[in-house]
C-alpha positions as CSV (number, residue, x, y, z in Angstrom):
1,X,71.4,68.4,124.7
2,X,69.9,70.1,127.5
3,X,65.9,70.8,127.3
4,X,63.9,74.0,128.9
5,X,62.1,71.8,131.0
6,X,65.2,70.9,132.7
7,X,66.5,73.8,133.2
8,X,63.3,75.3,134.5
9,X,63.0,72.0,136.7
10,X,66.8,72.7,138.4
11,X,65.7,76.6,138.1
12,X,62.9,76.1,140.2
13,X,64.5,73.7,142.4
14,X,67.1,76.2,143.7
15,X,64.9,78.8,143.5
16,X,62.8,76.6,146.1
17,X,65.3,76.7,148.4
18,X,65.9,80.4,148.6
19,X,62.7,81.1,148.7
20,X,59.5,80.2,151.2
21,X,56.1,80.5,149.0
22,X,52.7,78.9,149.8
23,X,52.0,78.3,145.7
24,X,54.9,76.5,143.3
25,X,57.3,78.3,141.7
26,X,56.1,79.6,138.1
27,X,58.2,80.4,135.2
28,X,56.5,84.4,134.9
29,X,57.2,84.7,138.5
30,X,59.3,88.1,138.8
31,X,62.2,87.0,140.8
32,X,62.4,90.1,142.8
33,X,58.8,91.3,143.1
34,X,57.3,88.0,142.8
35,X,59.5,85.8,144.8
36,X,61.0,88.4,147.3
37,X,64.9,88.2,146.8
38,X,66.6,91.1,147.5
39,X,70.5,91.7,145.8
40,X,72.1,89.1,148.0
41,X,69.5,86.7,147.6
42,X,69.8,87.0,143.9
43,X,73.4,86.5,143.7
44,X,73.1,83.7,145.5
45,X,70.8,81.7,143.6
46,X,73.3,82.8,140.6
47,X,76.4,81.1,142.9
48,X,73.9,78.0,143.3
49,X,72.8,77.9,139.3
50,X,76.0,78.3,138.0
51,X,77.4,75.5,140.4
52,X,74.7,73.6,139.2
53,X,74.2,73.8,135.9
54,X,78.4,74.4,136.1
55,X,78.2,77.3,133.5
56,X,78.9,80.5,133.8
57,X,76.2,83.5,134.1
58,X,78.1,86.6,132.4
59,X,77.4,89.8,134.5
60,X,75.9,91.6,131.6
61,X,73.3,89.3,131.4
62,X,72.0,89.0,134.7
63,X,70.5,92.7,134.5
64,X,68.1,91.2,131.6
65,X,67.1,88.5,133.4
66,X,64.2,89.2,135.7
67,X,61.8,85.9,135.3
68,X,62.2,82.3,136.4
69,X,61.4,81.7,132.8
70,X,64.2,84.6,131.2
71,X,66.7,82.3,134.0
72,X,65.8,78.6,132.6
73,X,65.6,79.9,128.9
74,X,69.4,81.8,129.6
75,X,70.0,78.3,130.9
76,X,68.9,76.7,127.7
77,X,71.1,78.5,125.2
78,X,74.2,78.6,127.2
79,X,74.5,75.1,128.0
80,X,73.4,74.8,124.3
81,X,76.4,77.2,123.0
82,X,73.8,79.7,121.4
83,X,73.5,83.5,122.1
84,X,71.4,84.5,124.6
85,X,68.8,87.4,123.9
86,X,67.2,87.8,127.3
87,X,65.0,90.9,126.9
């Protein structure tokens, strides 16, 4: 079983790599406002996550996801088989 830490570990890993900061990466950290990705950027990191993780992000969930922590949490309860309630 797969634990938030690391998912928010991997999260923040990729993340990382799309992104140039001067702080670390924190789990409230608005992935557009906060971390600067634009559309393209944000799909992606999705492309990288999903290979990653190898899960599959459904479409209707990405619009409810806007924190590092909503992604690693959205992580959590797929790879975990449990319904995600990313609000």
């Amino acid at each position: 079983m797969v634990t938030y830490a690391e998912t928010l570990v991997g999260t923040t890993n990729i993340l990382s790599k799309h992104v140039e900061l001067d702080r670390p990466i924190r789990p409230d950290d608005d992935i557009i406002n906060d971390l600067g990705l634009d559309s393209l950027g944000v799909m992606e990191v999705v492309a990288d996550i999903e290979d990653h993780f190898q899960i599959n992000i459904p479409e209707e969930m990405l619009s409810k996801i806007t924190t590092v922590d909503d992604v690693a949490r959205a992580l959590l309860d797929l790879q975990n088989g449990r319904a995600v309630n990313a609000e």
